[in-house]
Residue frames as qw, qx, qy, qz and C-alpha x, y, z in Angstrom:
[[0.000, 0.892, 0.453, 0.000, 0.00, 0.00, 0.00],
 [0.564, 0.336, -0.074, 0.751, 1.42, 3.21, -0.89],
 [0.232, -0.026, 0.308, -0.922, -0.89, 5.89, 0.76],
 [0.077, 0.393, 0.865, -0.302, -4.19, 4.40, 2.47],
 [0.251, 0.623, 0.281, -0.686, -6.14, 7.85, 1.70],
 [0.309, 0.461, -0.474, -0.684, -5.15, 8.19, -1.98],
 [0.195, -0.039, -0.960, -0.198, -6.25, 4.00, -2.38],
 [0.129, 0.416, 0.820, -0.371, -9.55, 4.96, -0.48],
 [0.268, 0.565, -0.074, -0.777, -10.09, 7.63, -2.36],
 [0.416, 0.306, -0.688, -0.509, -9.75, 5.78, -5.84],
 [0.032, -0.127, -0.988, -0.086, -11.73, 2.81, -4.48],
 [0.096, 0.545, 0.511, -0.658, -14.55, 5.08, -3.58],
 [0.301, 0.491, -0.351, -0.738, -14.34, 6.76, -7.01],
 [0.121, -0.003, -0.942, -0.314, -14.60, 3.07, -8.63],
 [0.033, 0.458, 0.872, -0.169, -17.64, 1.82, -6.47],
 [0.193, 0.697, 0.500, -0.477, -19.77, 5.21, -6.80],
 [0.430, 0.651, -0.239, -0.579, -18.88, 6.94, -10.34],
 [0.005, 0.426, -0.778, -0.461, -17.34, 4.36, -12.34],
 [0.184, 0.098, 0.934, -0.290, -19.37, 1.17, -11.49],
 [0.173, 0.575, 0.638, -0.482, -22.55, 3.06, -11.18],
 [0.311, 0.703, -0.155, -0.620, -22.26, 4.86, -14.95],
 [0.653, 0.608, 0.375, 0.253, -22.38, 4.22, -18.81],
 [0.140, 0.778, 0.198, -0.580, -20.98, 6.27, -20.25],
 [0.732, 0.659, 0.154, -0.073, -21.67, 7.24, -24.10],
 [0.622, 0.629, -0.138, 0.445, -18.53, 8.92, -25.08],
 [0.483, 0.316, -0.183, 0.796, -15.61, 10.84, -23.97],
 [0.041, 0.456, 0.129, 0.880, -17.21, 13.67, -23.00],
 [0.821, -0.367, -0.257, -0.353, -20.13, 12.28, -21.03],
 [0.842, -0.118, -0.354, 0.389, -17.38, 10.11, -19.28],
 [0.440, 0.367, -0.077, 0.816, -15.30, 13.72, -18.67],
 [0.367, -0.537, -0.125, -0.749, -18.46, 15.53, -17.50],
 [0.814, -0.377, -0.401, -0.188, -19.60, 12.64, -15.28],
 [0.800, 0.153, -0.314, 0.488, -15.66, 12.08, -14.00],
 [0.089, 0.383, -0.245, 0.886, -15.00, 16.09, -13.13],
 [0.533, -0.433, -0.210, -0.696, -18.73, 16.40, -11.48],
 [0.847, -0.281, -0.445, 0.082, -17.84, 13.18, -8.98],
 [0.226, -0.207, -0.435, 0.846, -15.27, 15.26, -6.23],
 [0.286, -0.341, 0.110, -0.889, -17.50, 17.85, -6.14],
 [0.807, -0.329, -0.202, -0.447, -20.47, 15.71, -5.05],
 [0.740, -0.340, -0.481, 0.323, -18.05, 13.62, -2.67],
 [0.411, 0.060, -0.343, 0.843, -16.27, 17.06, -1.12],
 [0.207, -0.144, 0.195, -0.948, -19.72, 19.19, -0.85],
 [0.691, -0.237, -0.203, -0.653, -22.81, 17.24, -0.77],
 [0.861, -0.047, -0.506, 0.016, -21.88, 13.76, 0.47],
 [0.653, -0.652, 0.205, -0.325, -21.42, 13.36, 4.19],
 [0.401, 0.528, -0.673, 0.329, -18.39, 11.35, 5.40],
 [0.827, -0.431, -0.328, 0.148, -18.34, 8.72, 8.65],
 [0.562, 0.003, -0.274, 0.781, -14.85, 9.50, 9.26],
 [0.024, -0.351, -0.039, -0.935, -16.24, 13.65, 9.62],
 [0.106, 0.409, 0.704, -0.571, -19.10, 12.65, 12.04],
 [0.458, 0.580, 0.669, 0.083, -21.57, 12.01, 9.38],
 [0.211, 0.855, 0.074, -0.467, -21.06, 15.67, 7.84],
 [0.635, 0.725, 0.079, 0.255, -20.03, 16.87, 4.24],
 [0.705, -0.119, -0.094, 0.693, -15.97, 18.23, 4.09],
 [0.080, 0.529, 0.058, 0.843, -17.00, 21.67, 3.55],
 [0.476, -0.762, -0.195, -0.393, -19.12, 21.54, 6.73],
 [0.868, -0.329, -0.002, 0.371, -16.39, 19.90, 8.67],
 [0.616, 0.174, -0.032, 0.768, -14.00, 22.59, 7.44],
 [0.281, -0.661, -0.130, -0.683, -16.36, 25.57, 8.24],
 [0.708, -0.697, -0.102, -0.058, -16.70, 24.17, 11.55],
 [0.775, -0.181, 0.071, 0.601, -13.42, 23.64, 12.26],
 [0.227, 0.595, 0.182, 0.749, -12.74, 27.39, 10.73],
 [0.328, -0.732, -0.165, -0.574, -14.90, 28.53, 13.18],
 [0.870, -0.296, -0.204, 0.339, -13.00, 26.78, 16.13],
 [0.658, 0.136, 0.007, 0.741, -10.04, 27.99, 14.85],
 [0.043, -0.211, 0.081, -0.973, -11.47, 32.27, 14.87],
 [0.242, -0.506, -0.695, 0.451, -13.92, 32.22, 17.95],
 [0.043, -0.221, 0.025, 0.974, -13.69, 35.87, 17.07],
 [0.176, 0.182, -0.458, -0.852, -16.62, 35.69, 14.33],
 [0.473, -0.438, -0.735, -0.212, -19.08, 33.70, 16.31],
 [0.355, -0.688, -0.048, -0.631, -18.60, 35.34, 19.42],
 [0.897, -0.365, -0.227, 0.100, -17.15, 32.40, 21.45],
 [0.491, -0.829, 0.237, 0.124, -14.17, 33.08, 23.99],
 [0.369, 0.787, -0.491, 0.049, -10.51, 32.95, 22.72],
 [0.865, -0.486, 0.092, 0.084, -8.46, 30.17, 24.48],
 [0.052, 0.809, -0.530, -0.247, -5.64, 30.60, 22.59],
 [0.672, 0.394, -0.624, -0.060, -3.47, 27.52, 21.25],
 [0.925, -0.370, -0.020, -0.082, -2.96, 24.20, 22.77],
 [0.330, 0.749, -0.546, 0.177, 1.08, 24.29, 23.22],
 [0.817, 0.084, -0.547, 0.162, 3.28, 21.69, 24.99],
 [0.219, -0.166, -0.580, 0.767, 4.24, 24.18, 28.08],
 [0.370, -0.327, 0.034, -0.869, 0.80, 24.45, 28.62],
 [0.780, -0.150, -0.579, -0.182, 0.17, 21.08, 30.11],
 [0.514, -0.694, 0.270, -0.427, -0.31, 20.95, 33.64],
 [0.412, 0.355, -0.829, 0.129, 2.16, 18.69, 35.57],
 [0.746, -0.390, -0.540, -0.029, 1.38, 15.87, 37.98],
 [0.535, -0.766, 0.281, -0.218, 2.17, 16.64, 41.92],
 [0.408, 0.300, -0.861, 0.056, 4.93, 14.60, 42.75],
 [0.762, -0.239, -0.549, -0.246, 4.10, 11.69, 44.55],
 [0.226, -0.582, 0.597, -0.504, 4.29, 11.15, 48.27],
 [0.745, -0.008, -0.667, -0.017, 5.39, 7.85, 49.81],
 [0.631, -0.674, 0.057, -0.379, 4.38, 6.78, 53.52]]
């Protein structure tokens, strides 16, 4: 396997455009071919995305990212010296 995403991606493309079309000519085949990401990146919903569509899952995740433009509080980045250490243990 060379890259898991790029072999899920092209087995996905097989089972739902290829499979699932005729197609007359060239063109038709071109039209049909270009027209298949769009409908899997904006309309089609995703398990892996918690059932949503990658544009919604990127909008959200937008909006995460600038709190500013929904109104939610700032926390700021998550950074390695922000991680709270354990107490040290104490031994009886």
């Amino acid at each position: 396997m060379e890259n898991g995403y790029i072999e899920s991606f092209h087995g996905k493309m097989r089972e739902e455009c290829l499979n699932e079309h005729w197609f007359v000519d060239l063109a038709d085949a071109r039209q049909r071919i270009e027209a298949w990401p769009v409908d899997y990146n904006t309309v089609r919903p995703h398990s892996a995305l918690g059932y949503q569509t990658p544009v919604e899952f990127a909008a959200r995740e937008a909006a995460l990212r600038e709190p500013e433009a929904t109104g939610a509080p700032h926390l700021g980045p998550i950074r390695a010296g922000n991680v709270v250490e354990r107490p040290p243990e104490v031994t009886l």
